[in-house]
Backbone as ProteinMPNN parsed JSONL, in Angstrom:
{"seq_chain_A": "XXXXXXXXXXXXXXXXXXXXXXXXXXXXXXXXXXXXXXXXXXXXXXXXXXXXXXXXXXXXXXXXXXXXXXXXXXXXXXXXXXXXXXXXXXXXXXXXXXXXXXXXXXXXXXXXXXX", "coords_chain_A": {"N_chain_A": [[87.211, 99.575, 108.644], [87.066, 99.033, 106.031], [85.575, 100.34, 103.956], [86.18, 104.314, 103.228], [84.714, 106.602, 104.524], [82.713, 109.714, 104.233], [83.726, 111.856, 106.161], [86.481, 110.573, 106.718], [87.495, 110.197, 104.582], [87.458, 113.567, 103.644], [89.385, 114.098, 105.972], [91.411, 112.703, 105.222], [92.572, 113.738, 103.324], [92.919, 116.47, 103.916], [95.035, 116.358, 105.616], [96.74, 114.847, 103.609], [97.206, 117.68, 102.304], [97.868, 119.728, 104.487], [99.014, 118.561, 106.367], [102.075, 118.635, 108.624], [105.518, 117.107, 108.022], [106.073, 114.716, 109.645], [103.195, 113.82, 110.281], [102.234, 113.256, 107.947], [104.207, 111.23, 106.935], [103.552, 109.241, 108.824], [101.12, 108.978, 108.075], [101.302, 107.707, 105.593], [102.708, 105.415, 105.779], [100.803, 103.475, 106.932], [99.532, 103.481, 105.514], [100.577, 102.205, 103.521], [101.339, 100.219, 104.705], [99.838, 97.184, 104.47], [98.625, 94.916, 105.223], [98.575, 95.53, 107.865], [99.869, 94.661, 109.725], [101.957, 96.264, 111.632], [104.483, 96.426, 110.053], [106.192, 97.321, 107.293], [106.917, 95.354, 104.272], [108.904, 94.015, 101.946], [107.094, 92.939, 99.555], [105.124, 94.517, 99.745], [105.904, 97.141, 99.725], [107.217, 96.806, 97.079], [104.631, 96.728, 95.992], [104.13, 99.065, 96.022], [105.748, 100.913, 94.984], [105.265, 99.824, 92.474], [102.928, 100.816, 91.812], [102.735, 103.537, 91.993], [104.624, 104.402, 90.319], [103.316, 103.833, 88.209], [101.149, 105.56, 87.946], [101.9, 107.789, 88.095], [103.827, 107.697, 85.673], [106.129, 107.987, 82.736], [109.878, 107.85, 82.762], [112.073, 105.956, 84.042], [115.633, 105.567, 86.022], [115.714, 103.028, 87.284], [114.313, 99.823, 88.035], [111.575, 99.044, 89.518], [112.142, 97.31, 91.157], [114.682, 96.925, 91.952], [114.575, 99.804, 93.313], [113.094, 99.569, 95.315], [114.527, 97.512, 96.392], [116.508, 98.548, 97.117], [116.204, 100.783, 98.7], [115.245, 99.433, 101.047], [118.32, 98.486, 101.477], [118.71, 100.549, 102.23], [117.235, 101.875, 104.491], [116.391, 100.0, 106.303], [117.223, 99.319, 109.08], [117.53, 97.549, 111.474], [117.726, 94.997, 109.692], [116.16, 93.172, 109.356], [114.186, 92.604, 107.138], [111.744, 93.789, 107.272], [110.356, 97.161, 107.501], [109.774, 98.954, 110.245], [107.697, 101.288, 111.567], [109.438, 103.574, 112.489], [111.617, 103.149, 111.252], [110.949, 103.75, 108.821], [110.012, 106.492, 108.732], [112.598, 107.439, 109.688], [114.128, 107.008, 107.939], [112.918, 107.927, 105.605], [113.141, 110.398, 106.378], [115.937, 110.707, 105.946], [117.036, 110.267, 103.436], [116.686, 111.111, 100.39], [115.83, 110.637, 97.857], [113.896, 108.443, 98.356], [112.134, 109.96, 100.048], [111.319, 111.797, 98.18], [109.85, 109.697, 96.58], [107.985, 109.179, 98.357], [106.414, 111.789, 98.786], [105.261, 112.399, 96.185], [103.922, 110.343, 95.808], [101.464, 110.724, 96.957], [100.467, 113.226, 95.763], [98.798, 115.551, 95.532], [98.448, 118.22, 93.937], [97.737, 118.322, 91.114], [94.674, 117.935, 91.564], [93.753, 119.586, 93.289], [94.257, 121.962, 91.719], [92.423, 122.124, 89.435], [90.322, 122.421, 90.872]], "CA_chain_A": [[86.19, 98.623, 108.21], [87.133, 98.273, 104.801], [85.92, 101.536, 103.552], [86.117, 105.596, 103.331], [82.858, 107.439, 104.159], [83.615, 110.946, 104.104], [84.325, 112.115, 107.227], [87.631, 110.095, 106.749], [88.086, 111.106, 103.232], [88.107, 114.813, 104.019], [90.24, 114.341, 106.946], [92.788, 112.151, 104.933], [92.955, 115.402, 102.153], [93.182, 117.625, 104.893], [96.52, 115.77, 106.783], [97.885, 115.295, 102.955], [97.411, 118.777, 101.747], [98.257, 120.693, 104.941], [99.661, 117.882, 107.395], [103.111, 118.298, 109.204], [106.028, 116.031, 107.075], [105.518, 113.428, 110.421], [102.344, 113.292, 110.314], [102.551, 112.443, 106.252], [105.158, 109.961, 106.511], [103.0, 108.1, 109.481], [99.5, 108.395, 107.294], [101.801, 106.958, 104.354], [103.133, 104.444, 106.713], [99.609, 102.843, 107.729], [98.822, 103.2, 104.116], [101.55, 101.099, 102.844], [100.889, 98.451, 105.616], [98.534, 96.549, 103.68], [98.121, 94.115, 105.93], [98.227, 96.31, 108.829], [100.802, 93.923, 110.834], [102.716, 97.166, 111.717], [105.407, 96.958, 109.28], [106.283, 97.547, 106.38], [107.554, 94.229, 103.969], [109.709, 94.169, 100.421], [106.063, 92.948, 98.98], [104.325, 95.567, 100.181], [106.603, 98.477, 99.355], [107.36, 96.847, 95.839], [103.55, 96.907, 95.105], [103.291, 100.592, 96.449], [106.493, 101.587, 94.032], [105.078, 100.097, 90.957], [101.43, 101.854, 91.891], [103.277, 104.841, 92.342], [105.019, 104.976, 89.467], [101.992, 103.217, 86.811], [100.025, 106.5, 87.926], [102.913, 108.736, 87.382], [104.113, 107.15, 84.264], [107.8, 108.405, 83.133], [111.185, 106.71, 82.725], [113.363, 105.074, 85.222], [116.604, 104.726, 85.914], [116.012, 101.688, 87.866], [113.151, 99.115, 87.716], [110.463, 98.967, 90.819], [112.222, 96.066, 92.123], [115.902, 98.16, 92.595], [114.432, 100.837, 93.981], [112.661, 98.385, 96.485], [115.68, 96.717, 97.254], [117.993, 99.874, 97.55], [115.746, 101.24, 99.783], [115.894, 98.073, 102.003], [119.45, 98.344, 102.295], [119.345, 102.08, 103.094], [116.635, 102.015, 105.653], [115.801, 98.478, 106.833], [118.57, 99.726, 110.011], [118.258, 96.134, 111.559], [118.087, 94.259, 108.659], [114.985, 92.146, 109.556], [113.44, 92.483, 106.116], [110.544, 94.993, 107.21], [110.54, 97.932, 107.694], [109.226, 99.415, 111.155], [107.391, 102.848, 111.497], [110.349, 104.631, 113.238], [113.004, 103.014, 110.311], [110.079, 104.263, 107.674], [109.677, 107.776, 109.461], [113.819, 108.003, 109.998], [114.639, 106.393, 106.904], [112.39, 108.655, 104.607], [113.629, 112.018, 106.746], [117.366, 110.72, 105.782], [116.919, 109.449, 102.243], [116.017, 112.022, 99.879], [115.176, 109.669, 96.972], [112.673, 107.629, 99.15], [111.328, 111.22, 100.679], [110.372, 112.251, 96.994], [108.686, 108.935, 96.25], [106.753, 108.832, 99.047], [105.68, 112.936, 98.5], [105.525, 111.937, 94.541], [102.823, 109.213, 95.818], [99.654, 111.143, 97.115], [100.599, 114.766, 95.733], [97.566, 116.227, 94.613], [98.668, 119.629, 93.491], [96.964, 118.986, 90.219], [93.293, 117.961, 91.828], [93.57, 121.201, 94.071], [94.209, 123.054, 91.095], [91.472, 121.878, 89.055], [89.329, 122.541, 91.914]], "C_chain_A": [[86.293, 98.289, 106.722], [86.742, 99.458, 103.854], [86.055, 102.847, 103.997], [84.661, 106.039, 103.563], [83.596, 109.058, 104.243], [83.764, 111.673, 104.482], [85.878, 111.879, 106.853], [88.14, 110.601, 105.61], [88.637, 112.726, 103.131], [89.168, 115.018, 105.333], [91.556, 113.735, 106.087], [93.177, 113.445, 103.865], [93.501, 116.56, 102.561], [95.238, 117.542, 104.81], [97.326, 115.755, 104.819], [98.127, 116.62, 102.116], [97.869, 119.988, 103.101], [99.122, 120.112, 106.5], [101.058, 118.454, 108.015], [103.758, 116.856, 108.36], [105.597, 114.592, 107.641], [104.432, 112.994, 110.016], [101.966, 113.016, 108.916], [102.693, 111.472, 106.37], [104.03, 108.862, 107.212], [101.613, 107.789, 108.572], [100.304, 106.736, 106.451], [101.85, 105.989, 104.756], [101.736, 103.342, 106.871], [99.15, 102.724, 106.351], [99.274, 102.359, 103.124], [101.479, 99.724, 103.442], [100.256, 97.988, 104.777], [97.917, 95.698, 104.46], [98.071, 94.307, 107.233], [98.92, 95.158, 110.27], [102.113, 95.047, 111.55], [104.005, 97.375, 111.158], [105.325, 96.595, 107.628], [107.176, 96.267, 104.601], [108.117, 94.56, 102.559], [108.05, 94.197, 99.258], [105.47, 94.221, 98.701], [104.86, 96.937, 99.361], [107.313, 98.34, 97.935], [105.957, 96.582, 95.238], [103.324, 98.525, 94.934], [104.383, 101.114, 95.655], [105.892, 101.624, 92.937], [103.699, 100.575, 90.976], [101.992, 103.154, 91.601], [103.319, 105.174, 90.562], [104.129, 104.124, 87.398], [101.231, 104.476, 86.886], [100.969, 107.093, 87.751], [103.266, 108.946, 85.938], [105.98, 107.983, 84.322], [108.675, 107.264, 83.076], [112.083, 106.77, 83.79], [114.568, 104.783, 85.266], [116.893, 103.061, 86.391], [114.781, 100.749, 87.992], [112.679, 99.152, 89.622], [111.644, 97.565, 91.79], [114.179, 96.322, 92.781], [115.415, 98.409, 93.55], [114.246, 100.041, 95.482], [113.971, 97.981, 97.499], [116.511, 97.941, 97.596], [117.597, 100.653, 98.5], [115.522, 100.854, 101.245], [116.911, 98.323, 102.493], [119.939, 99.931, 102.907], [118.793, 102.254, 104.334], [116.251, 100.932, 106.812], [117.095, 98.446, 107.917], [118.992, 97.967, 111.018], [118.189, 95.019, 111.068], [117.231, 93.162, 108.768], [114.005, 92.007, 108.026], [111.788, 93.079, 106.149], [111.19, 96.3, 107.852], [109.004, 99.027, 108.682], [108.711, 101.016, 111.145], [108.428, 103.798, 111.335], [111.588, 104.389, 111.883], [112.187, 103.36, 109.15], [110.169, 105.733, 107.984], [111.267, 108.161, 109.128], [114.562, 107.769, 108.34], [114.187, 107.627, 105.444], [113.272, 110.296, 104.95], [115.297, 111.693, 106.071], [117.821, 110.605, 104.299], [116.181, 110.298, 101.341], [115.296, 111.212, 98.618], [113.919, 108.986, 97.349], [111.906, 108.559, 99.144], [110.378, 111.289, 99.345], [109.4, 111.214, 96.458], [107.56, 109.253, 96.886], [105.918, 110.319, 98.856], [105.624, 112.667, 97.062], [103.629, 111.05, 94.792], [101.205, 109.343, 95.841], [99.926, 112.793, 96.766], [99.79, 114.941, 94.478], [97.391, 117.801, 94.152], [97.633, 119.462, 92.183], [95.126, 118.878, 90.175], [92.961, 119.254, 92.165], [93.391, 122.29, 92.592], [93.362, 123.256, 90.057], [90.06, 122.495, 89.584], [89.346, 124.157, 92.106]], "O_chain_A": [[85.657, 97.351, 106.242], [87.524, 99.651, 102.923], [86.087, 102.903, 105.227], [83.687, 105.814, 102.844], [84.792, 109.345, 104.297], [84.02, 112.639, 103.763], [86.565, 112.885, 106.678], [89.11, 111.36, 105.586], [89.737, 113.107, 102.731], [89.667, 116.12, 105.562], [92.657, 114.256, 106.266], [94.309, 113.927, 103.892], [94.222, 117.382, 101.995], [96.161, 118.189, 104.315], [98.293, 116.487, 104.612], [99.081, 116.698, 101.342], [98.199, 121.111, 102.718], [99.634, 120.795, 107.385], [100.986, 119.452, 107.299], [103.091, 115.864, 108.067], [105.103, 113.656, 107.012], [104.388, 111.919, 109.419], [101.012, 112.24, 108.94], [101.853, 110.607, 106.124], [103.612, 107.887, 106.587], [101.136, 106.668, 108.393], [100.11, 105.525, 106.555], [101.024, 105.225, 104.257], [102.094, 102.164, 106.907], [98.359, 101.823, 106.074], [98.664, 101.891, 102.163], [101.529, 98.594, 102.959], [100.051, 98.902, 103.979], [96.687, 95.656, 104.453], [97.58, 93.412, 107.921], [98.484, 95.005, 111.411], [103.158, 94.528, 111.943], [104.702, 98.302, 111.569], [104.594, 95.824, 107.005], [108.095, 96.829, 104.005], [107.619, 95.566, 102.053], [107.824, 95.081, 98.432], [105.373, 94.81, 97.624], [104.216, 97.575, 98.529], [107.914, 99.307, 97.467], [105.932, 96.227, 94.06], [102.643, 99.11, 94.092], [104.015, 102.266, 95.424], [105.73, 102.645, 92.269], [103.281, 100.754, 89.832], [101.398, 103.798, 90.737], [102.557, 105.802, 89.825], [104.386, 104.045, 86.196], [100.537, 104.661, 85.886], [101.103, 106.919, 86.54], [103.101, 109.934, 85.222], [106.704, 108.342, 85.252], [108.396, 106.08, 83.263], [112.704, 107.739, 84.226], [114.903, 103.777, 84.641], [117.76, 102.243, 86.083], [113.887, 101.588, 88.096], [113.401, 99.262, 90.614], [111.612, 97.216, 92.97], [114.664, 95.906, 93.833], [115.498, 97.752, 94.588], [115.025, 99.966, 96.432], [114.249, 98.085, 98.694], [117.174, 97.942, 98.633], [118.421, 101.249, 99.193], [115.566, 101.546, 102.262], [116.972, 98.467, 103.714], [120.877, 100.344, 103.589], [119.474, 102.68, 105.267], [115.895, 101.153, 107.97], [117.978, 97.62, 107.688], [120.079, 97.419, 111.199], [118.493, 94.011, 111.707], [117.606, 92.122, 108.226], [113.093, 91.181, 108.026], [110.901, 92.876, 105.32], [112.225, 96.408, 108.509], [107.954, 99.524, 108.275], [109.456, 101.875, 110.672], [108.494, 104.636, 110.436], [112.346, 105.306, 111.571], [112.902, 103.246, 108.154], [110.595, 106.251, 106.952], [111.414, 109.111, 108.36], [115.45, 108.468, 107.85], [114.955, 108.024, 104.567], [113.808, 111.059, 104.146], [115.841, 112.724, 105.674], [118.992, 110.865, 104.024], [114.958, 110.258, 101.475], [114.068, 111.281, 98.56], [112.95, 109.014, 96.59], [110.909, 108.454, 98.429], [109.183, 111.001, 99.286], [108.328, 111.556, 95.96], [106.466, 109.533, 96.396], [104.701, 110.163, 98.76], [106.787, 112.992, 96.821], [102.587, 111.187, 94.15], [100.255, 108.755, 95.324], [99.534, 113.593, 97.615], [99.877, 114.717, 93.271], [96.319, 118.399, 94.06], [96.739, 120.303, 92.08], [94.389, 119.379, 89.326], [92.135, 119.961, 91.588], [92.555, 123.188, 92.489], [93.334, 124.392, 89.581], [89.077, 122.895, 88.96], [88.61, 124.688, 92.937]]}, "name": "protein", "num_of_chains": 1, "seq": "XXXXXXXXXXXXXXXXXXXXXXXXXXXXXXXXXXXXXXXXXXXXXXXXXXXXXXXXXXXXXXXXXXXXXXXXXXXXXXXXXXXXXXXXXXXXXXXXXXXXXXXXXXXXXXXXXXX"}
């Protein structure tokens, strides 16, 4: 519906602090949709790099819009220009660079440890 109440909130904290990698990648997956058309588009996944890495902060070897694309041509398996659950899911398990973004993205080690 548009927001969190917090039922959902503690369940999404739960799945990324004690989830299974699957069941990660698929939250991530649904969380990167933006537009919730079931995949995943160059847009999409070059807004959710440079989010990523504006809250990170840090230097780059390669600008948001590389990475984007290099990740395209590693995982995007039939070359349709999105990227489907199963080539997001297979793509991240194969692709160690991707993997660490996407665990890089919601890793709240230092809330927990605050807490």
């Amino acid at each position: 519906d548009g927001y969190i109440d917090f039922m959902e909130y503690v369940a999404a904290l739960s799945l990324v602090l004690r989830g299974k990698m699957e069941q990660k990648l698929r939250w991530y997956f649904k969380l990167y949709d933006v537009d919730g058309n079931g995949c995943i588009d160059r847009h999409e996944l070059l807004n959710i790099i440079k989010a990523i890495r504006a809250i990170n902060g840090g230097d780059h070897e390669t600008s948001a819009e590389e990475f984007t694309n290099r990740v395209f041509n590693r995982i995007d398996v039939n070359g349709d220009g999105e990227l489907s659950l199963d080539e997001f899911v297979e793509g991240a398990r194969k692709d160690e660079e991707f993997m660490e973004v996407m665990m890089k993205s919601l890793d709240l080690s230092h809330i927990v440890a605050m807490i």
